[in-house]
N, C-alpha and C positions, 0 to 999 in steps of 0.2 A: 051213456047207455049204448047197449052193443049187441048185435047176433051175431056168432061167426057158424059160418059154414067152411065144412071140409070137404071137397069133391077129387075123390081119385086120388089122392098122394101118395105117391111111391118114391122112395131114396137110394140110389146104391151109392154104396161105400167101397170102393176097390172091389168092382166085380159083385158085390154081393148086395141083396135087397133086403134092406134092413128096416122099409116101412112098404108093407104091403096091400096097396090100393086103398086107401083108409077113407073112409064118408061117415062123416057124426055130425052135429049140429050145436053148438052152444044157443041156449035162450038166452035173451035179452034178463040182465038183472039174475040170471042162473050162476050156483057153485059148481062147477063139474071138478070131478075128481080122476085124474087119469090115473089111476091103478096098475104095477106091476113090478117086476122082479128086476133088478137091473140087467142091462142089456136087452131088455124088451122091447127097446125103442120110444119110451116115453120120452127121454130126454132130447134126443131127436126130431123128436115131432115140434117140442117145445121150442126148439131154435129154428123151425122153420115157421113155426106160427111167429113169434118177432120179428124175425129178418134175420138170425143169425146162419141159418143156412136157407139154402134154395131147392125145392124139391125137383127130383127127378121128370117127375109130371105130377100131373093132376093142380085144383088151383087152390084159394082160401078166397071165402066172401066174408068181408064185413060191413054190415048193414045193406048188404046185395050188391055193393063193389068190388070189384076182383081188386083187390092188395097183394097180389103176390108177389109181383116184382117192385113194391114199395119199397124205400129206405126203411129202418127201423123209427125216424124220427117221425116217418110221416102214417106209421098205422095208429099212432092215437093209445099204443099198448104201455104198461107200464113192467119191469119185471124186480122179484124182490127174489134172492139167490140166496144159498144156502149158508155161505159166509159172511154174512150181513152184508160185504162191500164199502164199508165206512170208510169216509178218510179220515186219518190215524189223527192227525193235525189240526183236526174241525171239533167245536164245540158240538152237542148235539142240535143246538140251533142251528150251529152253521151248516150243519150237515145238511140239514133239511131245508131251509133255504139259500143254498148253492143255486138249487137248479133254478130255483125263481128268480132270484140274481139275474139270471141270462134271460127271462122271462119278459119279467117285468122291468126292468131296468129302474127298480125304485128300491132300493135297500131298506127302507122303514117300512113301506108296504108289502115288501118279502118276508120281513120279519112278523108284523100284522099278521100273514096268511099263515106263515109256519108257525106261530107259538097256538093259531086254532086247531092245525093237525095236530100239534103236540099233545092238544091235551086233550085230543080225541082217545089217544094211546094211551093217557094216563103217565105221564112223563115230565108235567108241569116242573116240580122238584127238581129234574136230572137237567132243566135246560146248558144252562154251563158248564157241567163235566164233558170230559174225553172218556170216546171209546173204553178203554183200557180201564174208566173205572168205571164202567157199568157190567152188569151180568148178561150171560147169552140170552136172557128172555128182552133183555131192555135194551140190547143193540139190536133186534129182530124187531120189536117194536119200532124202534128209528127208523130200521131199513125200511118197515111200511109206511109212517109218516112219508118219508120223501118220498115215496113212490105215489102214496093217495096225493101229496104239495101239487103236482102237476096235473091232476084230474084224467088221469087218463080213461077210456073207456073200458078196456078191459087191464085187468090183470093177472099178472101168470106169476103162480109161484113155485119155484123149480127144488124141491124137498127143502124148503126154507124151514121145517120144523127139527128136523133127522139129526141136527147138531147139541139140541136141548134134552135139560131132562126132564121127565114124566110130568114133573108137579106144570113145570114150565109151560111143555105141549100143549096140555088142557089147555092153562089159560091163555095161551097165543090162538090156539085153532078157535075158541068163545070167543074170541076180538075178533078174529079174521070174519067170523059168521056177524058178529055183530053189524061191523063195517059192512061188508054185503048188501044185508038189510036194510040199515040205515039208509046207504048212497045208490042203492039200488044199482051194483058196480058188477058187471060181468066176471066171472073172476075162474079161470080154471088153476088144479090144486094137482100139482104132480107131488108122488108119493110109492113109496115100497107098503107103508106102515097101513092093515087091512082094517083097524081100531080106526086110524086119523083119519081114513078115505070116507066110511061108512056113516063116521059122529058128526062131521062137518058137510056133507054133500049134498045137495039136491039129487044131483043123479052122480052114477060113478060109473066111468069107463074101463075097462079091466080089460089089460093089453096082454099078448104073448106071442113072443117069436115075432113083433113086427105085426102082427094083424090084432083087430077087435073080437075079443071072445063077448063080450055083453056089455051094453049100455042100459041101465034103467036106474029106476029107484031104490036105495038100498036094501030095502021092505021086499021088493019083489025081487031081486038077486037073492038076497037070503032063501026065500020059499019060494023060489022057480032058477036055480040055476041055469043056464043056457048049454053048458058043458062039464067035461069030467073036472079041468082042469082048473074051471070057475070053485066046482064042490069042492076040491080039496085045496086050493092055495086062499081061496076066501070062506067058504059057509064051512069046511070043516075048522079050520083055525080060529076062528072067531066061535064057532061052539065049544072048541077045546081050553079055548081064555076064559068062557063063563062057567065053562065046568072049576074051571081051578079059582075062581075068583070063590066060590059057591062052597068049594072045598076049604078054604082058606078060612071065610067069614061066618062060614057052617048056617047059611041062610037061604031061603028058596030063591031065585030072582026068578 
């Protein structure tokens, strides 16, 4: 379990400031959802909150530690990426207990711990095939088993949805909220998609040009926008999908 804090973070990129002064909060056991347009800098943000880049200034607290200039190994973060990440040559067992391997140094009791995340995911059945014959929803599922295998306290997931289709999304973003709950697992949820930020979040961050245009609950984004560009890139588009949903099923919602 985890709170991160963000104080000040600013990035330039060749001359240019592509995260500007940025302070938000994750709660311990919270879904935050970073929202925005690509290029807006979420995915930026996301590589500096792991260790994969190092911000220009300002710092990141976890659990009131300064982590900033941590290793990636030693923030305790887990992260599941958009292209599942699998090795091609790994059963789905061994996917998932690779990293306990190096852990625990007990290959039966790696196995013990991964076949219980497995089947957290609902994956009992796929233990022994290869990547290559399973579908995008069920190498996504893997990717998060081995990421929850390691217990990390937070987890970041960087549009791990965006590669699936619709039927899929639901039911990976209902496991991801699931898992949450259950483990009471810190978890921020990077994302373009205004439907996946809003269904799955506790609160949602909604990025642009590099700065925070609003952080709250999806409830009060919706009926209190903070800005013009919150109304029309989230509360007009998601009124326009129920308009058509409504037009389609010829039903009030």
């Amino acid at each position: 379990m985890a709170s991160i804090e963000v104080k000040n973070i600013s990035k330039i990129f060749d001359n240019k400031l592509v995260l500007k002064d940025l302070n938000f909060n994750v709660n311990d056991g919270e879904l935050l959802s970073i929202l925005g347009k690509s290029g807006c800098g979420k995915t930026t943000l996301l590589k500096i909150l792991i260790g994969i880049e190092k911000p220009s200034s300002g710092i990141i607290l976890k659990n009131n530690k300064n982590i900033t200039k941590y290793d990636i190994s030693k923030r305790g973060m887990g992260i599941v990426f958009q292209n599942y990440a699998l090795f091609p040559n790994m059963t789905v067992l061994e996917n998932v207990s690779y990293a306990l391997n190096n852990k625990l140094k007990d290959k039966k009791k790696s196995n013990e711990q991964a076949m219980d995340i497995i089947s957290m995911v609902n994956l009992d059945e796929h233990i022994n095939k290869y990547p290559n014959e399973l579908s995008g929803g069920q190498m996504q599922r893997v990717a998060i088993a081995r990421t929850l295998a390691l217990k990390p306290d937070v987890i970041l997931f960087d549009e791990a949805l965006s590669a699936l289709d619709a039927e899929n999304k639901i039911i990976l973003r209902n496991k991801i909220k699931e898992l949450n709950e259950k483990f009471n697992i810190t978890m921020i949820f990077i994302t373009h998609d205004q439907e996946e930020a809003f269904s799955i979040s506790d609160r949602v961050m909604i990025m642009n040009d590099g700065c925070i245009e609003q952080i709250d609950k999806p409830s009060e984004i919706f009926k209190h926008p903070a800005s013009k560009y919150v109304e029309e890139f989230v509360v007009k588009h998601l009124k326009e999908k129920v308009t058509s949903i409504q037009k389609c099923i010829k039903v009030d919602i």
